[in-house]
C-alpha positions in Angstrom: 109.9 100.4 97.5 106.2 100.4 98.3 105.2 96.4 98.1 106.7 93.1 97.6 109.4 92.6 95.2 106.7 89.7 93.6 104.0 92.8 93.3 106.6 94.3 90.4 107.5 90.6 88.7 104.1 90.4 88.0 103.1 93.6 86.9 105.9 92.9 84.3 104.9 89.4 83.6 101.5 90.5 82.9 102.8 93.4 80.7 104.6 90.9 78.5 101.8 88.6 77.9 99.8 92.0 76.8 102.3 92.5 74.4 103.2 89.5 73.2 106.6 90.5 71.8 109.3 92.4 71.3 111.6 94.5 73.9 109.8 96.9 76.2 112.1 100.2 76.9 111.8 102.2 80.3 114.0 105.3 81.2 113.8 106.4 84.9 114.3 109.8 84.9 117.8 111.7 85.5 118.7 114.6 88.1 117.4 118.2 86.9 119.8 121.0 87.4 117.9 124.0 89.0 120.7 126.7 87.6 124.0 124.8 87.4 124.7 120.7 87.3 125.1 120.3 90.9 122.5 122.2 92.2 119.0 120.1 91.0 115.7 120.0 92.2 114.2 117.3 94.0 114.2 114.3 92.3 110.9 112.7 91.4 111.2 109.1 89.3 109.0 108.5 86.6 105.7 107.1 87.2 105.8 104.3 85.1 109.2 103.5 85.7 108.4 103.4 89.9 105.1 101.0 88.8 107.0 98.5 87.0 110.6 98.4 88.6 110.2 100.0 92.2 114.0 101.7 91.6 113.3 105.6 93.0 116.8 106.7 92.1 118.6 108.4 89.1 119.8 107.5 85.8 118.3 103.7 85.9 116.5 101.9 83.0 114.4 98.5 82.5 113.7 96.6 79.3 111.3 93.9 79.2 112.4 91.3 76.6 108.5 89.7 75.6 110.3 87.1 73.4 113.4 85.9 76.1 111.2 86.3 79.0 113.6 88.0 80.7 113.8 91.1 82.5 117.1 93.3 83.3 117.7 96.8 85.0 120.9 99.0 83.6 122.1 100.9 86.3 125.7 101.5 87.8 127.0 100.5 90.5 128.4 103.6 93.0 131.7 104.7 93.0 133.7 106.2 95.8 132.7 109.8 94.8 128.8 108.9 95.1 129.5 107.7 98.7 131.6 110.6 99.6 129.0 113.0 98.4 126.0 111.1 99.5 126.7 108.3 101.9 126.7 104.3 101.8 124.4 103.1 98.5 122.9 100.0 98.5 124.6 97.3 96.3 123.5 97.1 92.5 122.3 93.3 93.1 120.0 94.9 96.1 118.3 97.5 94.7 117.6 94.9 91.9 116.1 92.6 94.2 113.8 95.2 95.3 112.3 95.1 92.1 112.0 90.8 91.8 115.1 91.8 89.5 118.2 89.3 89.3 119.4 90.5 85.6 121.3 93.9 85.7 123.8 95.4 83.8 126.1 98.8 83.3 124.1 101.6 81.7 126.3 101.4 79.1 125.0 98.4 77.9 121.7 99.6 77.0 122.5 100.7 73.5 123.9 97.5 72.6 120.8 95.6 73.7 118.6 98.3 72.0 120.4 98.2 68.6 120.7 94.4 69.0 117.0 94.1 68.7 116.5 96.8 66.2 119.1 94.8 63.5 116.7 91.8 64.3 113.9 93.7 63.2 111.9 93.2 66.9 109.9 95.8 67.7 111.2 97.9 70.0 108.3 99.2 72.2 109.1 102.9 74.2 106.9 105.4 75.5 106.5 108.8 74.5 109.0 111.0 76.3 108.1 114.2 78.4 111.7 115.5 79.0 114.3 116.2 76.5 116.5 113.9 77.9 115.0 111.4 77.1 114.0 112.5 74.2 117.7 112.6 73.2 118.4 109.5 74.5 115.8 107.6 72.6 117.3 109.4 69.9 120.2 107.9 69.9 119.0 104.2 71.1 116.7 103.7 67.9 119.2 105.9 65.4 116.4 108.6 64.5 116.3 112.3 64.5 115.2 114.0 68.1 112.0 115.3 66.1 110.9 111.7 65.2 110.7 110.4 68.6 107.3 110.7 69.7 106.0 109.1 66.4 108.0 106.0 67.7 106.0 105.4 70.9 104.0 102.6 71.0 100.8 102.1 71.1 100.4 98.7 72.2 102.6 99.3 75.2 100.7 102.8 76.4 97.1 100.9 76.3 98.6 98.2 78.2 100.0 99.8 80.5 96.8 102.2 80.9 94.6 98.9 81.4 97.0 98.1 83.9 97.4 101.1 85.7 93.9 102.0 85.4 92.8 99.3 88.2 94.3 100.3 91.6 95.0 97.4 93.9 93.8 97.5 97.7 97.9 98.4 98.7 97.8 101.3 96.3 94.4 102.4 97.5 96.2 102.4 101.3 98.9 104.6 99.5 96.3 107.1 98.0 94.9 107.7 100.9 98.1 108.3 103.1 98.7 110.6 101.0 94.9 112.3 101.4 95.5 112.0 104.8 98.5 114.2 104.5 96.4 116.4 102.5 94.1 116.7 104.8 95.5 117.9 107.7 97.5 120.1 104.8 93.6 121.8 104.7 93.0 121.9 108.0 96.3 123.8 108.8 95.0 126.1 106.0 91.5 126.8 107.7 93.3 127.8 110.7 96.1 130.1 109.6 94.0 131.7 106.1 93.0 135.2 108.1 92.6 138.8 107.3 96.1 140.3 106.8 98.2 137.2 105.8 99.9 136.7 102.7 98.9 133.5 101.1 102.5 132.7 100.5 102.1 132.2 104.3 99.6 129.3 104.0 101.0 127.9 101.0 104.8 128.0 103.0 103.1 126.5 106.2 101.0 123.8 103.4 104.1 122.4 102.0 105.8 121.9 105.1 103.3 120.0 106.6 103.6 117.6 103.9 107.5 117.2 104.3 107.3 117.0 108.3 105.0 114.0 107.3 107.7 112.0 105.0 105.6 113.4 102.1 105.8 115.8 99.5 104.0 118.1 97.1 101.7 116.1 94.5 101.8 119.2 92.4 102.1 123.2 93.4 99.7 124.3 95.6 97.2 126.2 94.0 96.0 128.8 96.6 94.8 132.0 96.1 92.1 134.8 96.5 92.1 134.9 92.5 90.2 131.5 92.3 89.0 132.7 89.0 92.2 131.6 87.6 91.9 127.8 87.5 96.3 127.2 88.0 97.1 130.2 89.9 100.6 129.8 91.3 101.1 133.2 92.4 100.8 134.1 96.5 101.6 137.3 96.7 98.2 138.9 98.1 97.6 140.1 101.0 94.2 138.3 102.1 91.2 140.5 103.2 88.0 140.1 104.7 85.2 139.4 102.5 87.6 137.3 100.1 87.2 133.7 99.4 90.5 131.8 98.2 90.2 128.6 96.7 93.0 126.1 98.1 93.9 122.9 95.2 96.4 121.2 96.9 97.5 117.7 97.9 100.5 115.6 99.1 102.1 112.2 98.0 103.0 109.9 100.2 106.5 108.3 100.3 105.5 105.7 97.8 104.6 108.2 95.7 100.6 108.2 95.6 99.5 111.4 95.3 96.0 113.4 96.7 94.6 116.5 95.4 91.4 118.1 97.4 90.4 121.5 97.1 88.3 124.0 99.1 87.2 127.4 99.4 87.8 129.1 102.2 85.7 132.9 103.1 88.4 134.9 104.5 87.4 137.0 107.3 84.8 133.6 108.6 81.6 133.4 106.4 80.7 133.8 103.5 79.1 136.7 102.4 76.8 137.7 99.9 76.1 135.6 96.9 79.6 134.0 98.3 77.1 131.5 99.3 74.8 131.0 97.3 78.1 130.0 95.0 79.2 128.2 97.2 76.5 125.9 98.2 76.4 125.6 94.2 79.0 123.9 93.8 78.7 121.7 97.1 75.2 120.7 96.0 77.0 119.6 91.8 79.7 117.6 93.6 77.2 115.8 95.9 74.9 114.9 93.0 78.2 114.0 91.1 79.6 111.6 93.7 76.3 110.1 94.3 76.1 109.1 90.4 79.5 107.7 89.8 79.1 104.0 89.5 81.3 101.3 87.2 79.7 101.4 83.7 78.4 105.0 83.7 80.7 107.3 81.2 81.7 109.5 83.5 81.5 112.2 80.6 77.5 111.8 81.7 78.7 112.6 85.4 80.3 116.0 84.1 77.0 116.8 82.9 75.1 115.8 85.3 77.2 118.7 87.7 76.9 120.9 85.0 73.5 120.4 84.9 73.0 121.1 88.9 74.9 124.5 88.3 72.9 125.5 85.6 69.8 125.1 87.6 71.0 126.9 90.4 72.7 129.9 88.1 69.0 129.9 86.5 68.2 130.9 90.3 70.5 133.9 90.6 69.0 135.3 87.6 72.4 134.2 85.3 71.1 131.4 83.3 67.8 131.9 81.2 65.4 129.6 79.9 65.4 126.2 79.3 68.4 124.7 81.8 68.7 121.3 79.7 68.7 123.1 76.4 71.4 125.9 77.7 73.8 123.0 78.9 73.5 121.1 76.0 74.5 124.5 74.3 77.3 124.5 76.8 76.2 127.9 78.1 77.5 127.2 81.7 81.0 126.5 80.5 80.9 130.0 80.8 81.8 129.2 84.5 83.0 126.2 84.7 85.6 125.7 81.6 87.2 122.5 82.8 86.1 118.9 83.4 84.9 117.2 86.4 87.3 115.2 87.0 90.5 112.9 85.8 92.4 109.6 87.2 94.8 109.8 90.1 97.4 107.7 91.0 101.2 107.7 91.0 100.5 110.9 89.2 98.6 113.3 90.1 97.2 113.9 86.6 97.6 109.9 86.4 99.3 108.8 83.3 98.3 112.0 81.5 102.3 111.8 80.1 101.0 108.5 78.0 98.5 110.6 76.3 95.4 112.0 78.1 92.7 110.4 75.2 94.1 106.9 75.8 93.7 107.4 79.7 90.1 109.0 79.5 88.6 108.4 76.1 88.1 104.6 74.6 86.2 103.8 71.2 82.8 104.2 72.9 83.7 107.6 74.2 85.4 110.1 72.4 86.3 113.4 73.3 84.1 116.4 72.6 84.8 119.7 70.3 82.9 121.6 72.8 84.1 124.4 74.7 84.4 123.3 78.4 83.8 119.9 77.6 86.5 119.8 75.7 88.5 120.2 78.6 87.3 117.0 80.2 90.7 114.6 81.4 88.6 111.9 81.7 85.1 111.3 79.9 85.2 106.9 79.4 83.2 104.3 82.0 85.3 103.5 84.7 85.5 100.3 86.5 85.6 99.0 90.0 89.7 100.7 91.5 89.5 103.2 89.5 90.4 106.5 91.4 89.0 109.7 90.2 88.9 113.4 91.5 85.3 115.2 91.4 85.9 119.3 91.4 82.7 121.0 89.9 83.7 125.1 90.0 82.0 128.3 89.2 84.0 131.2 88.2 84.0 134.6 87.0 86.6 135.4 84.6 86.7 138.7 83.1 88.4 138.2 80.0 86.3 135.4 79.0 82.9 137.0 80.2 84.1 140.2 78.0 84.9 137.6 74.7 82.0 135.9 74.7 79.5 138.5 75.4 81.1 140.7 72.2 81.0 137.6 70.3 77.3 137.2 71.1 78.1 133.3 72.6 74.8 132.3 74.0 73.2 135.1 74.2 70.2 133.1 74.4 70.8 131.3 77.5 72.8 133.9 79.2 71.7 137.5 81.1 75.0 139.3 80.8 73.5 142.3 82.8 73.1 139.7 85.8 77.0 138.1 85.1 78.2 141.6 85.6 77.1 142.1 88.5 78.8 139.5 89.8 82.3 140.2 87.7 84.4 140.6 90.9 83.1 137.3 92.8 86.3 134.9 91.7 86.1 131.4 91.7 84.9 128.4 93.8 86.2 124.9 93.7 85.3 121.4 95.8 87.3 119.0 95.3 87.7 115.5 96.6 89.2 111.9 95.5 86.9 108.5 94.9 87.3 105.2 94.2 85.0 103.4 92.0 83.4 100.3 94.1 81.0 97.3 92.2 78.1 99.5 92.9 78.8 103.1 93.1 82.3 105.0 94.7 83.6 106.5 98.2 85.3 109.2 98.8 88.9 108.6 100.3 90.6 109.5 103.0 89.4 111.0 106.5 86.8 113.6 106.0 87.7 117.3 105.0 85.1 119.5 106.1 83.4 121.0 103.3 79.6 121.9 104.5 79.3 125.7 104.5 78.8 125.9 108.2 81.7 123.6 109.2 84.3 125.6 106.9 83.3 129.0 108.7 83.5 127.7 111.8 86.8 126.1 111.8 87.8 129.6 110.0 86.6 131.4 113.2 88.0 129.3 115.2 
């Protein structure tokens, strides 16, 4: 549990008045077997689930009766076998209380309370489901095929919850940046041990364990490689040499759950080299610019260009980018090198409620998402407000496949010298990354600092 049992009573109480009727559905998520039913992988509770009822265990679920006012957890109560296997277990009535909860009953009673309320005709408000379980659960609570699931989520209850969500309260700001304190020092220990001759498996082994020594764990897989160009690059199997640059995306949660993502770029071998920097201080200079802009009321969509913008101008310098900057960006010639979006919303997920549909989370009736190529990628493009927490990670990178497609398809050849992009084929990718929260009149940047000026990463790598 991460605040007050009264923090989670009112987060439901408000959810009901947002919906006004009806019974509100939550699954917590179940154990996931790794290879056999016994054998699962860590569990992680559903976002939603650990934002309205504070339970971080197995097999629980909440409903929210609108019209009753009432609000009741199904979970079991342990048997002999759970303590046996797992120790002592807090009372059902405990774990309730947690929560502000004082209505609970056996799981088994969900589907009676489910069907109950579908005979009535009430609307029966669930959210759409990301694992199959649940999707075969919901299933069988609201008597339809497994293939007409999703089209029974509701609306009503994913933009309420979003609007909810969305605003981060000074405790979950704390939580956020435990967990980018984590993440820092997760970086750090990176800076120190990336050297010619290790295996990044190395530094992404010594990464994660950092962040369990500290009570924490993984916000997502760490992302680090001297392949940058790949944006998700999983893989840590190369040997780093001198002269490489890897691009570490990684972050921590804390115990409540709150997650961090920061990346950085790291020269292996001490500097950067080459038009390593001139990349480099690219992409520094974009995210700068980027984090100075963000203010409540300013789509951040118009951020994202605003970065693009800066690396157009300084890709025009290198000889990349011809003619008119404004005219190739708004042709979307510089998604040529940076194919994803600036930013999106962090939070109890890293990808923060990306599961309840990423265009209700970052897109609203005044901002809709674009067709574009690059831009189209863009998590997050609507006006944020004052606690919202968003990440700002302007790249450049030079991927071979998709230099070769779009110089045979002729793709602004206008605004493009592909002779120059050639000659910069092998140079990877570069990412800076760091977490904000919006403020009344602009944003900061969380956490302790993670050194990120060109001269302060190379000399803590040659340190």
């Amino acid at each position: 549990m991460a605040f007050d049992p009264s923090v989670y009573s009112d987060r439901r109480e408000r959810l009901a008045r947002d919906l006004g009727a009806g019974v509100a559905v939550f699954l917590g998520n179940t154990e996931s077997p790794m290879n056999y039913a016994d054998n699962v992988y860590p569990f992680r509770q559903d976002a939603t689930f650990l934002y309205f009822w504070a339970l971080d265990r197995p097999d629980a679920t909440g409903v929210i009766d609108v019209d009753a006012g009432t609000h009741t957890l199904f979970l079991d109560a342990t048997t002999l076998d759970d303590v046996i296997w797992m120790g002592p277990q807090a009372a059902v009535a405990e774990q309730a209380a947690a929560s502000g909860v004082t209505r609970t009953a056996p799981r088994a009673a969900l589907a009676e309370t489910v069907r109950a309320a579908v005979a009535a005709g009430r609307p029966v408000h669930v959210l759409p489901p990301y694992r199959a379980e649940h999707v075969l659960r919901l299933a069988e609570l609201l008597d339809v095929a497994p293939g007409e699931v999703s089209g029974r989520a509701s609306v009503p209850l994913v933009r309420a919850i979003v609007a909810q969500r969305s605003v981060k309260s000074a405790g979950e700001i704390a939580e956020i940046e435990a967990a980018v304190s984590i993440t820092r020092d997760m970086h750090l220990l990176a800076m120190r041990t990336a050297r010619p001759g290790v295996y990044e498996r190395e530094v992404a082994g010594a990464m994660e364990g950092l962040a369990l020594a500290r009570g924490g764990r993984l916000s997502f897989p760490v992302i680090f490689s001297v392949h940058g160009e790949t944006l998700h690059n999983h893989v840590h199997a190369n040997r780093m040499e001198a002269g490489q640059i890897a691009v570490n995306d990684s972050g921590a949660e804390s115990a409540a759950h709150y997650a961090g993502d920061i990346t950085r770029t790291l020269p292996i071998g001490g500097r950067f080299v080459g038009a390593q920097r001139d990349l480099y201080e690219a992409v520094l200079r974009a995210q700068l610019r980027a984090i100075e802009a963000i203010r409540p009321g300013l789509p951040y969509r118009d951020v994202h260009r605003l970065a693009c913008r800066s690396l157009a101008e300084d890709l025009k310098a290198l000889g990349i980018v011809r003619g008119d900057v404004d005219t190739a960006v708004e042709a979307g010639a510089h998604a040529l090198f940076m194919p994803h979006g600036l930013g999106h919303m962090l939070g109890l997920d890293v990808h923060d409620m990306e599961n309840l549909g990423e265009d209700h989370v970052g897109y609203d009736e005044t901002v809709r998402r674009s067709q574009q190529f690059g831009l189209h990628a863009l998590r997050f493009g609507r006006a944020p407000q004052p606690g919202f927490v968003l990440t700002v990670e302007p790249g450049l990178y030079f991927i071979p496949a998709l230099i070769d497609r779009w110089q045979a398809e002729g793709r602004c050849a206008d605004h493009l010298d592909y002779a120059v992009i050639h000659r910069f084929r092998g140079a990877g990718g570069v990412r800076i990354e760091d977490n904000v929260v919006v403020t009344e009149d602009g944003c900061r940047v969380l956490g302790p600092p993670i050194p990120k000026a060109r001269g302060a990463v190379e000399e803590l790598l040659q340190a």
